[in-house]
C-alpha positions in Angstrom: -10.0 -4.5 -32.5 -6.2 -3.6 -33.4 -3.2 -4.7 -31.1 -0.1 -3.2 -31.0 3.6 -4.3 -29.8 4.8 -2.4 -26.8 8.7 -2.4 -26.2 9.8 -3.4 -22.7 12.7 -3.0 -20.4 13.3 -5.8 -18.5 16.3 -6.5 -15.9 16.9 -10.4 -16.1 19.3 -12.8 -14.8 20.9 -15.8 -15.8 21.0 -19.2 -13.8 24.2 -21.2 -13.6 22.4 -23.7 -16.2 22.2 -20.6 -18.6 18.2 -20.0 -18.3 17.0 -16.5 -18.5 14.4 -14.9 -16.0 12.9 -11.5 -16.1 12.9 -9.9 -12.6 12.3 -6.1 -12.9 9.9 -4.9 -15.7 10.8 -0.8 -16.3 7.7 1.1 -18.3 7.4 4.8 -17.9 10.1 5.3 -15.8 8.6 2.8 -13.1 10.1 -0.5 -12.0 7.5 -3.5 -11.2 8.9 -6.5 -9.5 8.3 -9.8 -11.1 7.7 -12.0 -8.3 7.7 -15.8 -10.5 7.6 -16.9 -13.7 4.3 -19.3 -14.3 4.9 -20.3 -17.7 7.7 -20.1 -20.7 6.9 -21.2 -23.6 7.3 -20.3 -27.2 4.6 -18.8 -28.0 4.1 -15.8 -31.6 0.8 -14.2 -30.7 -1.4 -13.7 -33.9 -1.9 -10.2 -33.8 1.4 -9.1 -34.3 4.5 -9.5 -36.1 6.9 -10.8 -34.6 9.7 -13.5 -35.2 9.4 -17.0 -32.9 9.3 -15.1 -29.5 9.3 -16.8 -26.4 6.1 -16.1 -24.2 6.6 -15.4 -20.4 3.6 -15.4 -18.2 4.5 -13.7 -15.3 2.7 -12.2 -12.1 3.5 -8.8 -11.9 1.4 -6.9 -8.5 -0.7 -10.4 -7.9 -1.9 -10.1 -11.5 -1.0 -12.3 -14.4 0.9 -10.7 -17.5 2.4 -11.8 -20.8 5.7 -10.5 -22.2 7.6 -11.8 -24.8 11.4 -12.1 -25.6 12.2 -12.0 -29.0 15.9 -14.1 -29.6 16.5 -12.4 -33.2 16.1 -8.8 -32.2 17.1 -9.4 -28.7 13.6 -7.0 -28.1 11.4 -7.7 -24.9 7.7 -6.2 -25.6 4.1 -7.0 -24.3 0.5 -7.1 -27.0 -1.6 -4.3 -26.0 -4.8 -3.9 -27.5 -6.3 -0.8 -29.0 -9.8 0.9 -30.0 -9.9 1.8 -34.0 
């Protein structure tokens, strides 16, 4: 199975103690409310590149998603995987 890195939009805001938190995800010109954050960690999934990105797992629709901000590019993207 191959995996590939899917760039994200992602409105966020920033808490008076500086945190960051996704709150709109925008992919194909749709917005999808992300109603809490579960988890932040940092987190480099293995079946990608990617430089030390930090791994939100969010629920997005009642269903639980990971996407991941990456500090050096400032890029937001999500691991999808593919057939071939």
């Amino acid at each position: 199975m191959k995996y590939e890195r899917i760039p994200l939009m992602i409105d966020v805001i920033f808490t008076k103690e500086g945190n960051m938190m996704p709150r709109t995800l925008i992919f194909d010109e749709k917005r999808f409310e992300i109603r809490k954050v579960i988890k932040k960690r940092r987190f480099c999934p293995k079946e990608i590149p990617c430089v030390a990105p930090i791994e939100y797992t969010v629920m997005i629709d009642n269903i639980e998603k990971k996407i991941y901000f990456e500090p050096d590019t400032f890029m937001w993207f999500s691991v999808k995987s593919t057939v071939g």
